[in-house]
ROMARDO-381585 format. One line per field, with one value per atom (N, C-alpha, C, O): residue in three letters; x, y, z. Coordinates in pm, whole numbers, plus 50000, padded with zeros to 5 digits. Example, Ala and Ser with C-alpha at 12.3 -4.5 7.8 and 13.67 -1.06 7.14 Angstrom:
! ROMARDO-381585
code <- [ALA_ALA_ALA_ALA_SER_SER_SER_SER]
px <- [51319_51230_51320_51424_51285_51367_51290_51341]
py <- [49431_49550_49670_49668_49775_49894_50003_50114]
pz <- [50780_50780_50780_50846_50708_50714_50787_50804]
//
This chain:
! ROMARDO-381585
code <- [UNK_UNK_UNK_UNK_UNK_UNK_UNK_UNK_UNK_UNK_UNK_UNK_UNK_UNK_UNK_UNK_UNK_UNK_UNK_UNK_UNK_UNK_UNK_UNK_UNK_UNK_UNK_UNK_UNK_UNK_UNK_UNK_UNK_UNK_UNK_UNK_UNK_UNK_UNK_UNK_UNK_UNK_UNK_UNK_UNK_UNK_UNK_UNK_UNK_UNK_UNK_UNK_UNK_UNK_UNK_UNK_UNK_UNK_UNK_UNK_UNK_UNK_UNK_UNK_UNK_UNK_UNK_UNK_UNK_UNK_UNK_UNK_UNK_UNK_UNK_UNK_UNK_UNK_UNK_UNK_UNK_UNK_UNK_UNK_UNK_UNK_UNK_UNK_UNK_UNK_UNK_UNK_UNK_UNK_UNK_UNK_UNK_UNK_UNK_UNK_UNK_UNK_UNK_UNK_UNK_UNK_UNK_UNK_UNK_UNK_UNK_UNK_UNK_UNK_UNK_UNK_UNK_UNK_UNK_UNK_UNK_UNK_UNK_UNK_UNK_UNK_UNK_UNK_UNK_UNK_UNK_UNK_UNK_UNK_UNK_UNK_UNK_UNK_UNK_UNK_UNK_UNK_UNK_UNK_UNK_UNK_UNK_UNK_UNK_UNK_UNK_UNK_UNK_UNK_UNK_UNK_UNK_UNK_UNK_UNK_UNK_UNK_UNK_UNK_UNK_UNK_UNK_UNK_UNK_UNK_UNK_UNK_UNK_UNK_UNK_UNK_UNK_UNK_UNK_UNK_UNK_UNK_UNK_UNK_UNK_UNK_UNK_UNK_UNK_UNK_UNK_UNK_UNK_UNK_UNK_UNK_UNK_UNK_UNK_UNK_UNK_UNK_UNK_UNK_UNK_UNK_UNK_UNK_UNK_UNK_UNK_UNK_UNK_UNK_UNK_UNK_UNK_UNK_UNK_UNK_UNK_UNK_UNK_UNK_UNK_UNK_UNK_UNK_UNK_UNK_UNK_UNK_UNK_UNK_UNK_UNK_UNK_UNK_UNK_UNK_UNK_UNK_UNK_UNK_UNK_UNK_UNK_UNK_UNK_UNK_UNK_UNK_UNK_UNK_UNK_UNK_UNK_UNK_UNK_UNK_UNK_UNK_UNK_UNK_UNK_UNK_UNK_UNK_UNK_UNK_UNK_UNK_UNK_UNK_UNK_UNK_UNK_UNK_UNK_UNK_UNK_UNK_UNK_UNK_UNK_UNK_UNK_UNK_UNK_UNK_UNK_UNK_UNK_UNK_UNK_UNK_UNK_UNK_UNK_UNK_UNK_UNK_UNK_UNK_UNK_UNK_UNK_UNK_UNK_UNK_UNK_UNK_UNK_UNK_UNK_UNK_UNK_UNK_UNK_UNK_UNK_UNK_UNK_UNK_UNK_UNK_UNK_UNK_UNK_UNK_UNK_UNK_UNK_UNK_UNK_UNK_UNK_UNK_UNK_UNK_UNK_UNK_UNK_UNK_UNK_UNK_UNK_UNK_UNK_UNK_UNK_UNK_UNK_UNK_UNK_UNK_UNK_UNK_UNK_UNK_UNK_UNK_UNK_UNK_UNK_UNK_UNK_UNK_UNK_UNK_UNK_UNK_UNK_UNK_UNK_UNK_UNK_UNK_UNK_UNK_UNK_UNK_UNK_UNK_UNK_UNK_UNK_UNK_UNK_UNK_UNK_UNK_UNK_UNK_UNK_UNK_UNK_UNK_UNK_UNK_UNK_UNK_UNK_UNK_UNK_UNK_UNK_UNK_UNK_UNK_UNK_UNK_UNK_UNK_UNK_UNK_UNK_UNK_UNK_UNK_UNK_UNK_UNK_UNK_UNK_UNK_UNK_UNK_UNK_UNK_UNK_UNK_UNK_UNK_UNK_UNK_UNK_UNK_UNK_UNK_UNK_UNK_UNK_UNK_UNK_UNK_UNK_UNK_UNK_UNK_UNK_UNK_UNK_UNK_UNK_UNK_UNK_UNK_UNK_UNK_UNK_UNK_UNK_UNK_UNK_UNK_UNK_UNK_UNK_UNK_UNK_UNK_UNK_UNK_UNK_UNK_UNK_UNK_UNK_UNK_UNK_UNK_UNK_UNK_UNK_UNK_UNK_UNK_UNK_UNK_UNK_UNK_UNK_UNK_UNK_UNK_UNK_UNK_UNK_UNK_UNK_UNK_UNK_UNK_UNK_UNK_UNK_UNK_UNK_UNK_UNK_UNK_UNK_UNK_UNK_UNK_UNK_UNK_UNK_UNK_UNK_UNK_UNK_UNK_UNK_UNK_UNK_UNK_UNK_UNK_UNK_UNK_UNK_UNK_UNK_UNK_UNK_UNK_UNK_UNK_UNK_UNK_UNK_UNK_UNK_UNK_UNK_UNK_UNK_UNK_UNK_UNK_UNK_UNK_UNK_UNK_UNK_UNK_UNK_UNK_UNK_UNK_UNK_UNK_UNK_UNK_UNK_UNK_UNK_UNK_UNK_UNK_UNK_UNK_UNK_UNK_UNK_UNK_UNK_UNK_UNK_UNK_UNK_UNK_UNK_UNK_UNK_UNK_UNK_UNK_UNK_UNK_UNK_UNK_UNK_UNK_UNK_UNK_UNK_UNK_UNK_UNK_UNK_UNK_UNK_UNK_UNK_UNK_UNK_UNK_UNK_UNK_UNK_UNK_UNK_UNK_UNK_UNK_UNK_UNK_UNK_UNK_UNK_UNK_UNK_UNK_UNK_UNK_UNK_UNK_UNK_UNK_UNK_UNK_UNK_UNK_UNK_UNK_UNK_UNK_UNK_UNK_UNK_UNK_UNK_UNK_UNK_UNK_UNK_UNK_UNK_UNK_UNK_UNK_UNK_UNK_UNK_UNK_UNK_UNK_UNK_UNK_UNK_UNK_UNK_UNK_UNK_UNK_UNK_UNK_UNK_UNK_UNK_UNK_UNK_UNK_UNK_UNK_UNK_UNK_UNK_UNK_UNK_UNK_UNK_UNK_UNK_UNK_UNK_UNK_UNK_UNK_UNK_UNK_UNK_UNK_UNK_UNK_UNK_UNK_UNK_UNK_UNK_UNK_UNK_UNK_UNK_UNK_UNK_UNK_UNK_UNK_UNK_UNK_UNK_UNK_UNK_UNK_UNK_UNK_UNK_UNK_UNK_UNK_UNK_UNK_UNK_UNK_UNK_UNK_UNK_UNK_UNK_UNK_UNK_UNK_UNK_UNK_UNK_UNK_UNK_UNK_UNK_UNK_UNK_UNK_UNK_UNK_UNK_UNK_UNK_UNK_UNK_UNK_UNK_UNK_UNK_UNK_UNK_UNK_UNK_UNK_UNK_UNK_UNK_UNK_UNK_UNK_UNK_UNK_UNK_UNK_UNK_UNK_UNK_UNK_UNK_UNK_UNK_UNK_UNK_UNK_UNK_UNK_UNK_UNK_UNK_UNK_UNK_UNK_UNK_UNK_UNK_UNK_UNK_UNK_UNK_UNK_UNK_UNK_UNK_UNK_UNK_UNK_UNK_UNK_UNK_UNK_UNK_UNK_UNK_UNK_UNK_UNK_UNK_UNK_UNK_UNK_UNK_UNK_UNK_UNK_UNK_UNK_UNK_UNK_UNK_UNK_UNK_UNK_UNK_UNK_UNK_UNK_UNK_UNK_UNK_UNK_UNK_UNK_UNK_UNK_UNK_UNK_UNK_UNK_UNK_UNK_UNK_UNK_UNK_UNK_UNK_UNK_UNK_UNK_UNK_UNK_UNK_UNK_UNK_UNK_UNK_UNK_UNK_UNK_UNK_UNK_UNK_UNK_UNK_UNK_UNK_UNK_UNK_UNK_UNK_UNK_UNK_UNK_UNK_UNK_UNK_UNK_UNK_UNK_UNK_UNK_UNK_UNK_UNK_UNK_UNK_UNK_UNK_UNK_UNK_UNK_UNK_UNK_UNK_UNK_UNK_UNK_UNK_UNK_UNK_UNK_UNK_UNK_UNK_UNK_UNK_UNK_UNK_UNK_UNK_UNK_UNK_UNK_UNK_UNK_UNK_UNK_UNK_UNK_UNK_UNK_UNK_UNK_UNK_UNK_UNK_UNK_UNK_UNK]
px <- [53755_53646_53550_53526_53483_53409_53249_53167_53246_53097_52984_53001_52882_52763_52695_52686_52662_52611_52458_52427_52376_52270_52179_52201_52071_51938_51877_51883_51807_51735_51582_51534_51545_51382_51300_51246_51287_51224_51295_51229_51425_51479_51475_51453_51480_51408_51270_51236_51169_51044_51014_50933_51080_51075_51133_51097_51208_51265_51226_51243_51151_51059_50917_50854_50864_50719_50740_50650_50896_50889_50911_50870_50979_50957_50820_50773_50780_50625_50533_50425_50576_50487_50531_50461_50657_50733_50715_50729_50683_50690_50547_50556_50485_50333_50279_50297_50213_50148_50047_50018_49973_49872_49869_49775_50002_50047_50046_50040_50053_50078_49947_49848_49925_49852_49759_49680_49733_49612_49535_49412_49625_49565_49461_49340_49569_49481_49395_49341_49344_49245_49118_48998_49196_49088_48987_48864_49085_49006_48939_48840_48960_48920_48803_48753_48766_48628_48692_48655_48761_48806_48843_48920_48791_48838_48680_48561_48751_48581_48577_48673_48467_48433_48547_48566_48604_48702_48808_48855_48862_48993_48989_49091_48859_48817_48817_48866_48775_48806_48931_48972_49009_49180_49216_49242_49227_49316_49240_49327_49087_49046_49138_49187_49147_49190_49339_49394_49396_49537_49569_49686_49495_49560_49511_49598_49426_49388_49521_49550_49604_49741_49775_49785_49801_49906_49822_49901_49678_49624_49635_49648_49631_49621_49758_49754_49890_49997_50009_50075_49962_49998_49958_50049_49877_49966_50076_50133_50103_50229_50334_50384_50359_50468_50450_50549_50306_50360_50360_50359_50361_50394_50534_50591_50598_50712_50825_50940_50777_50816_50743_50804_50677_50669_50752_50798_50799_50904_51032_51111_51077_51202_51152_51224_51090_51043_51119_51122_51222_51218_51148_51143_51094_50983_50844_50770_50808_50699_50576_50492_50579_50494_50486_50387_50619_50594_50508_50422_50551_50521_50318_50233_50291_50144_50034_49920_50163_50125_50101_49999_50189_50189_50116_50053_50092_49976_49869_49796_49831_49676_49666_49571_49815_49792_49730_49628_49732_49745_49592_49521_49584_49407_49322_49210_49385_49276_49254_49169_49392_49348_49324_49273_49348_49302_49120_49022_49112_48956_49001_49121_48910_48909_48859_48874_48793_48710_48643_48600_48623_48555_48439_48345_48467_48357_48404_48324_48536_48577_48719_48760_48780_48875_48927_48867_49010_49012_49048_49071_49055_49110_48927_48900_48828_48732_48640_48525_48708_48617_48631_48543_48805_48832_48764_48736_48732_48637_48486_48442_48441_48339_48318_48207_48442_48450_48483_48453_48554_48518_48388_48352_48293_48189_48097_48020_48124_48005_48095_48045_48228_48218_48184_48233_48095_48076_48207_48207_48277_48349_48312_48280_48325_48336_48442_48545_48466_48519_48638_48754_48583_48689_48738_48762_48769_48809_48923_48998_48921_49030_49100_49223_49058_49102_49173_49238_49137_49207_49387_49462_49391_49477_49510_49631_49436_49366_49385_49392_49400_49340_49511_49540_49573_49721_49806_49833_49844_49932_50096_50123_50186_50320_50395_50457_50371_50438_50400_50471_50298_50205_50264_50279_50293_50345_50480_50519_50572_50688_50704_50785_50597_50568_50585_50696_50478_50453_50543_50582_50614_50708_50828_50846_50914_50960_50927_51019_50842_50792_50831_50921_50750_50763_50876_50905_50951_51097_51195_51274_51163_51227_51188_51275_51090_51058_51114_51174_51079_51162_51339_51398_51372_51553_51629_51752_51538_51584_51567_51474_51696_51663_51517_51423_51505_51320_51371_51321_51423_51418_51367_51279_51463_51408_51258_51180_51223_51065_50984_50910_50983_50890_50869_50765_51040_51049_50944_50870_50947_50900_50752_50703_50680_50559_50490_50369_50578_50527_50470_50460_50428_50366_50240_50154_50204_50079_50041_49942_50183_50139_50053_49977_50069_49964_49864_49771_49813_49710_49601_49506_49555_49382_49367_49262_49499_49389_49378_49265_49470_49436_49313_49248_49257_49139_49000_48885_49076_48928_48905_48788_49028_49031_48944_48851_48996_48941_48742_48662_48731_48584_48533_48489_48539_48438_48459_48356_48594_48581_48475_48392_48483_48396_48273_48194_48228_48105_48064_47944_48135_48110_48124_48032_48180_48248_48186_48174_48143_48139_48003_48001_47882_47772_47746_47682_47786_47769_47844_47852_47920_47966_47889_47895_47823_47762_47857_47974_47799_47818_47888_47975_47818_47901_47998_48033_48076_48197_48286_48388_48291_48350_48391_48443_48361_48356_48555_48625_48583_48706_48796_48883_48791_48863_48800_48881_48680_48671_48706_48688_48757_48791_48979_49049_49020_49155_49199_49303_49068_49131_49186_49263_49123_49160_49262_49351_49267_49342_49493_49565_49559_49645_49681_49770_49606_49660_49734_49854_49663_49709_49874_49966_49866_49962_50045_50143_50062_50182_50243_50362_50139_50233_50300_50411_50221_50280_50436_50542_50387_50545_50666_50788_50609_50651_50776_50899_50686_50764_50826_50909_50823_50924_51088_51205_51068_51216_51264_51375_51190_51240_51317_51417_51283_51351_51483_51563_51464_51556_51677_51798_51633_51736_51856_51866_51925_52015_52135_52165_52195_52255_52239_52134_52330_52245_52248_52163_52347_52360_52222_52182_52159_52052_51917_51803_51973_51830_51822_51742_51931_51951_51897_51790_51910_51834_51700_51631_51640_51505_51427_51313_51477_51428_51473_51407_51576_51566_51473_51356_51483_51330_51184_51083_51203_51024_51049_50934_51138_51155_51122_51019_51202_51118_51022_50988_50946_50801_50734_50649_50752_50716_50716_50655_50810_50876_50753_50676_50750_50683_50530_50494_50433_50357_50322_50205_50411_50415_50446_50406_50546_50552_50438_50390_50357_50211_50136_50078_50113_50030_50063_49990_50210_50250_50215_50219_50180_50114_49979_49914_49939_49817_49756_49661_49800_49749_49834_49758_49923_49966_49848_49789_49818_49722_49711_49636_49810_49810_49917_50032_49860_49981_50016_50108_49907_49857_49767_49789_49646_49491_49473_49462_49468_49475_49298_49295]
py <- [48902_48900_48786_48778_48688_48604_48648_48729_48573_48606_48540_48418_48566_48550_48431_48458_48345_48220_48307_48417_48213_48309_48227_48110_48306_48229_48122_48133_47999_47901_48005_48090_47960_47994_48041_48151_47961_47971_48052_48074_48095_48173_48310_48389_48369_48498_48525_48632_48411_48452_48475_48560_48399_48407_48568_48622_48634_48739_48860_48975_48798_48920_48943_49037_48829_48838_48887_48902_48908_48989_49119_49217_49131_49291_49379_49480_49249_49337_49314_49372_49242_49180_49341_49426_49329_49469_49591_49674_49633_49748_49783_49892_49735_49760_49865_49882_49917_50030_50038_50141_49898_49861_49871_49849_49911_49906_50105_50147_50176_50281_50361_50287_50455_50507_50574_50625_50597_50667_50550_50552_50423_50306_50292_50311_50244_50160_50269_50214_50382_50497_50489_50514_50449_50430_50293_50293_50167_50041_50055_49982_50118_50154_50266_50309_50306_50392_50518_50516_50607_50686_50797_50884_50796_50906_51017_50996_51112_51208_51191_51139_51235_51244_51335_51310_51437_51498_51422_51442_51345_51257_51155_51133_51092_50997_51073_51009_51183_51249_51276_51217_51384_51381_51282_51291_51147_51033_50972_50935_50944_50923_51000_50931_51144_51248_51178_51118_51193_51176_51045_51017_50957_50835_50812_50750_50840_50867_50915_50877_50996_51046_50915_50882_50811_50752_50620_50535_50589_50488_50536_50445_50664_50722_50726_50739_50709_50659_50526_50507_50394_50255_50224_50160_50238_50187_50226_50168_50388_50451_50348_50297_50329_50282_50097_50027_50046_49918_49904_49795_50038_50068_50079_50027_50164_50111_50044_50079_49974_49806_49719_49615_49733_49658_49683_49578_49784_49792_49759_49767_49702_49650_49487_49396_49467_49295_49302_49403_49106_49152_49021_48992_48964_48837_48868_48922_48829_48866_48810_48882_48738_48655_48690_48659_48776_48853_49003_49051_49055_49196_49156_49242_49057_49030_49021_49065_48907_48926_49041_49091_49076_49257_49324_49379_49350_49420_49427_49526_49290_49284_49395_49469_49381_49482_49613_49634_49705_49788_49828_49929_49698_49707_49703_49753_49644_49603_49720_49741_49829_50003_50075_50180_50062_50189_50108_50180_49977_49947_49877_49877_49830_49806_49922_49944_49997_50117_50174_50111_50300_50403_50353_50292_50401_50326_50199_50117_50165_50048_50048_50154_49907_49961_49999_50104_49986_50043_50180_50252_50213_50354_50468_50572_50333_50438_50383_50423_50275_50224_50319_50354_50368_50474_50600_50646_50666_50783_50730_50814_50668_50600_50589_50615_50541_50574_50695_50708_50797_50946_50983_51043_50957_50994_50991_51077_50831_50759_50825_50811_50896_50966_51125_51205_51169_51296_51390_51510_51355_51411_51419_51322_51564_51523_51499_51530_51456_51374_51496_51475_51602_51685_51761_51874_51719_51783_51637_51621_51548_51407_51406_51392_51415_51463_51575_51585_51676_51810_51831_51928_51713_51680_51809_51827_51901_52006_52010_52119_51868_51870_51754_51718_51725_51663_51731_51851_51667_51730_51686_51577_51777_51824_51631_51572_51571_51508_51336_51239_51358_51260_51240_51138_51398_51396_51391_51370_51411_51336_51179_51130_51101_50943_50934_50919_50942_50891_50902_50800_51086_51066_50930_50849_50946_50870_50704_50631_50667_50542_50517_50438_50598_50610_50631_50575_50726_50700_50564_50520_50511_50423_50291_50240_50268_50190_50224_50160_50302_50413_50372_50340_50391_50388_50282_50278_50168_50034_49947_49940_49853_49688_49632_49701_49556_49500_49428_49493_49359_49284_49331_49295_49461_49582_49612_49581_49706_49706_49634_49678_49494_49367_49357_49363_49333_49347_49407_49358_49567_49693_49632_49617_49599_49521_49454_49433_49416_49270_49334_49263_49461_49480_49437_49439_49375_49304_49182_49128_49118_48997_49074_49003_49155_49175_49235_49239_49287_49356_49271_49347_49144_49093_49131_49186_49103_49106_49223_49243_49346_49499_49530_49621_49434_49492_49440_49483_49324_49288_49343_49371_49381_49444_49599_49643_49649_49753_49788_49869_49664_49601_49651_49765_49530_49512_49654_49712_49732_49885_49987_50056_49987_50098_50029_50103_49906_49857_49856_49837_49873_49863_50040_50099_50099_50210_50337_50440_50311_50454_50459_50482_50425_50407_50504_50472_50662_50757_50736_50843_50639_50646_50499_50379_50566_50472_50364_50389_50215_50119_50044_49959_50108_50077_50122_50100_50241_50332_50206_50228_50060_49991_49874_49774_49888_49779_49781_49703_49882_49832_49782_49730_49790_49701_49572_49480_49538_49394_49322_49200_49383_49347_49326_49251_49415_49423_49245_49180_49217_49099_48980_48894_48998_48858_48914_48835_49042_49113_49101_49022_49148_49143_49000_48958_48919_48788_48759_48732_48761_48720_48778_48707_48877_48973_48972_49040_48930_48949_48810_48801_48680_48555_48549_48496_48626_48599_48710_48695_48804_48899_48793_48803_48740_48661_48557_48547_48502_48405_48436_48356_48583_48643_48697_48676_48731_48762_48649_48658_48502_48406_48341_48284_48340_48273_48375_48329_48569_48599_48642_48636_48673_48698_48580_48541_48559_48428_48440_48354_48536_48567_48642_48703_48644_48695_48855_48933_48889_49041_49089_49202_49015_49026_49013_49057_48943_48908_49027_49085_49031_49189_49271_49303_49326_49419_49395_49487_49263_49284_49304_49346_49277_49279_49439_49490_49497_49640_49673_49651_49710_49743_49711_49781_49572_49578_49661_49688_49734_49775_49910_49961_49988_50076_50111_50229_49994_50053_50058_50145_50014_49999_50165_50210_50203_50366_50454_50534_50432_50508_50498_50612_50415_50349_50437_50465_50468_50514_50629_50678_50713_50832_50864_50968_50795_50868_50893_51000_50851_50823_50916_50966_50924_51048_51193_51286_51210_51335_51361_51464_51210_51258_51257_51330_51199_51228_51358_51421_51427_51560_51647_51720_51618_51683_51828_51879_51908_52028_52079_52034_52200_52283_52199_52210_52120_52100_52128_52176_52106_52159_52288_52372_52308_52448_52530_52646]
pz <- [50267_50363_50330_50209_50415_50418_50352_50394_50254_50236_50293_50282_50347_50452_50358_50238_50387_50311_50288_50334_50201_50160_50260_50291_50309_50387_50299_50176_50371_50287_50269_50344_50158_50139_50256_50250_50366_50456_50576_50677_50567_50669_50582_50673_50494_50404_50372_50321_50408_50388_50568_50606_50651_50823_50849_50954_50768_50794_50742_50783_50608_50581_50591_50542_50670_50724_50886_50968_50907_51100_51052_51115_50936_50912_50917_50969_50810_50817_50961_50973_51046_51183_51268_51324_51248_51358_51327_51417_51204_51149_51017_50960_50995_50881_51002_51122_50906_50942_51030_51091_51045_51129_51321_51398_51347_51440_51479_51594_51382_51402_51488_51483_51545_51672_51606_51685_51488_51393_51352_51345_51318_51251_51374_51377_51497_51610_51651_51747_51646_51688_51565_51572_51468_51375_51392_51390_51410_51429_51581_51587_51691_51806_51793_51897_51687_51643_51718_51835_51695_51793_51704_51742_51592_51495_51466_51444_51480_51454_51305_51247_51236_51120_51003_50885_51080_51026_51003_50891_51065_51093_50967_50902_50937_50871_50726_50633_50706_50609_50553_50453_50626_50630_50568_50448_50647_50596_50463_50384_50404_50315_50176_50087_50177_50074_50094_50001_50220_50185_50178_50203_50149_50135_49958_49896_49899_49766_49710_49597_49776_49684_49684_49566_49765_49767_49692_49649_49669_49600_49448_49365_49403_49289_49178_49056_49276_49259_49238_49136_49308_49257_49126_49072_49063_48899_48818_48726_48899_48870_48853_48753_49013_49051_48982_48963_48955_48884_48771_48713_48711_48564_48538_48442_48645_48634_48718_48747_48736_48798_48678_48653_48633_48488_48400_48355_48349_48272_48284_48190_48444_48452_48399_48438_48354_48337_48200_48130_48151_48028_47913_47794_48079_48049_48026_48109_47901_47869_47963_48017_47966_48093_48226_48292_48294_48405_48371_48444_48252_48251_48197_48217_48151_48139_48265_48276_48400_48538_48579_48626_48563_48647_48632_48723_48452_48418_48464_48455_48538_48588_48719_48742_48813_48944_48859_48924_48761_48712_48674_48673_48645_48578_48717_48732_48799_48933_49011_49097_48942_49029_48947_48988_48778_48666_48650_48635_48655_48621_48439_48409_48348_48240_48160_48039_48256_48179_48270_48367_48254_48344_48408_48358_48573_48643_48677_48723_48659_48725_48851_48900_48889_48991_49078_49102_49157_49325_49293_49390_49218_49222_49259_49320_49156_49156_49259_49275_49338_49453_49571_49649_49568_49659_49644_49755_49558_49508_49572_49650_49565_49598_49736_49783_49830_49967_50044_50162_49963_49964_49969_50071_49864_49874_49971_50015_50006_50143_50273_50384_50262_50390_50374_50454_50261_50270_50200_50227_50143_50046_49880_49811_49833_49679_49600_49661_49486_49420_49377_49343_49388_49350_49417_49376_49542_49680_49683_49779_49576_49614_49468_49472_49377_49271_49212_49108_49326_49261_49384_49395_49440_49585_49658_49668_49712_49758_49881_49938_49962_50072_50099_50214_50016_50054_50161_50150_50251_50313_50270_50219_50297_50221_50259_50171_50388_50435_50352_50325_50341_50234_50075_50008_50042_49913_49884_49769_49994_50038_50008_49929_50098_50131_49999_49947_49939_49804_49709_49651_49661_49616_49610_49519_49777_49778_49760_49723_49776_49717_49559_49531_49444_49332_49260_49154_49330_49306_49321_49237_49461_49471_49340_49268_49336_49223_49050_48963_49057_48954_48913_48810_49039_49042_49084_49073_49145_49206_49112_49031_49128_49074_49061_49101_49028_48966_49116_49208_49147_49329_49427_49505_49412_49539_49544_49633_49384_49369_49425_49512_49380_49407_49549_49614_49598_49774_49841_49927_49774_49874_49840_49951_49767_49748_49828_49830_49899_50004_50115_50215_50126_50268_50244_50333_50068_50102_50100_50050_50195_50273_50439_50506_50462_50599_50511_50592_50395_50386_50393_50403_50394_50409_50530_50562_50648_50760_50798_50842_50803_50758_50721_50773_50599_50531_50613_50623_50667_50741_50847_50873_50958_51058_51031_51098_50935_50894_50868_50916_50759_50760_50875_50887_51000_51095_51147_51181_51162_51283_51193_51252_51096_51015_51045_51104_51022_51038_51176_51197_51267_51373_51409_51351_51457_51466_51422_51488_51285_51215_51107_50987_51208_51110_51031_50931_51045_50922_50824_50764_50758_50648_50555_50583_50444_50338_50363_50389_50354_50412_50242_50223_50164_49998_49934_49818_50079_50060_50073_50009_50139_50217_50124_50174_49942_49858_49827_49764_49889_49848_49885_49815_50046_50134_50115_50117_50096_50066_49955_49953_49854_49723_49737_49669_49841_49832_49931_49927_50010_50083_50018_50060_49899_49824_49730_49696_49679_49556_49652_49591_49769_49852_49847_49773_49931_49900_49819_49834_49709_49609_49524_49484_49522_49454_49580_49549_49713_49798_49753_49723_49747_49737_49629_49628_49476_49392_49371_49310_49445_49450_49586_49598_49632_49742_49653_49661_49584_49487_49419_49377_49364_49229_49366_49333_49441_49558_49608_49661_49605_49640_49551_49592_49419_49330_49234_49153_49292_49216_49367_49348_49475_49558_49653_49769_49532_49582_49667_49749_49649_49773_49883_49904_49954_50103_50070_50114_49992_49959_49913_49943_49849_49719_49830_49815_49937_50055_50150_50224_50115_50279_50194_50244_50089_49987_50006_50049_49977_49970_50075_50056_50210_50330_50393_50483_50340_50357_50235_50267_50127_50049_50119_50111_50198_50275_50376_50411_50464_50576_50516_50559_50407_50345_50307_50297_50270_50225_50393_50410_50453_50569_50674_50771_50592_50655_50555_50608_50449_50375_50411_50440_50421_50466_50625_50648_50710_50813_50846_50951_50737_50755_50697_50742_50585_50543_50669_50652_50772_50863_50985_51071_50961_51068_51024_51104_50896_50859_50852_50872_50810_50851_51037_51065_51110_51226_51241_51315_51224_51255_51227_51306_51066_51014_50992_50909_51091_50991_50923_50920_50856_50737_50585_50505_50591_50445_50373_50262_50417_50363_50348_50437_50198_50149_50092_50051]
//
């Protein structure tokens, strides 16, 4: 059987920036209700708690996607995603910027912490995410990574609807989407560059572009539970 020549550089980065154009989460009917100010105060809550499962998980999962590294110099890179959501020390971090935006919408810290308020379909998402990183090639991992080549403008889109949209929520709940615009950038090009230079055949490209199509599912089935929203909150 003929083997499929591999894509040039630019026909695998063209193929995995329509994945994320066709399918990121930003597109989904809770997202666009949210940037459309169209969410009651409850709604805004819901998805705050249940998306904390799934922020409270990423150093998980690039803890281990760091351990498939056996370059010391990648696994030092990586480390930083890790620090930019655990903090250097208490009181630091997106992890505790998200607690922080709980708060400014009227949630306490232990109504997101104690995951109380998770719904079953959320802890599914996430699971499967963490696993997959877990059980896949270091390619695949990295791949499923790249949905944050769309996250700045996600974050900015996001910015102006809360600022615009949703004046009851503390306006300093909002430090973490602005921190992620440049943190995304950054960490999609540089995961951008680690699938370009290790997926050389087309076998190895179809992998990574199904891994972004996955995170893309995961990403979205989170979102289908939470706009369901019930038969989780206990």
């Amino acid at each position: 059987m003929e083997v499929a020549p591999p894509w040039t550089p630019e026909e695998l980065t063209g193929r995995l920036r329509a994945v994320s154009a066709e399918r990121y989460h930003d597109r989904h009917p809770f997202n666009v209700r949210m940037h459309e100010g169209a969410l009651t105060p409850e709604e805004v809550r819901r998805w705050i708690a249940n998306r904390f499962h799934y922020q409270r998980h990423i150093p998980v999962k690039d803890a281990l996607i760091l351990a498939k590294f056996d370059d010391p110099a990648l696994r030092r890179g990586w480390l930083r995603r890790i620090r930019d959501h655990d903090g250097e020390r208490d009181g630091e971090g997106g992890i505790e910027r998200w607690l922080r935006l709980g708060e400014a919408a009227g949630l306490d810290r232990g109504q997101l912490t104690d995951a109380s308020r998770v719904l079953p379909g959320v802890r599914l998402a996430v699971d499967g995410y963490v696993n997959f990183c877990r059980l896949s090639p270091a390619l695949d991992a990295v791949a499923a990574s790249l949905t944050e080549l769309s996250a700045p403008d996600l974050m900015r889109t996001r910015i102006a609807a809360f600022e615009k949209h949703y004046p009851w929520l503390d306006r300093a709940g909002l430090d973490y989407f602005r921190t992620r615009v440049g943190q995304g950038g950054r960490d999609g090009q540089e995961a951008l560059a680690l699938v370009l230079a290790w997926a050389r055949t087309r076998e190895e490209q179809e992998r990574a572009v199904a891994a972004l199509a996955f995170k893309c599912d995961v990403l979205w089935s989170l979102l289908d539970a939470v706009d369901r929203g019930a038969g989780g909150e206990r």
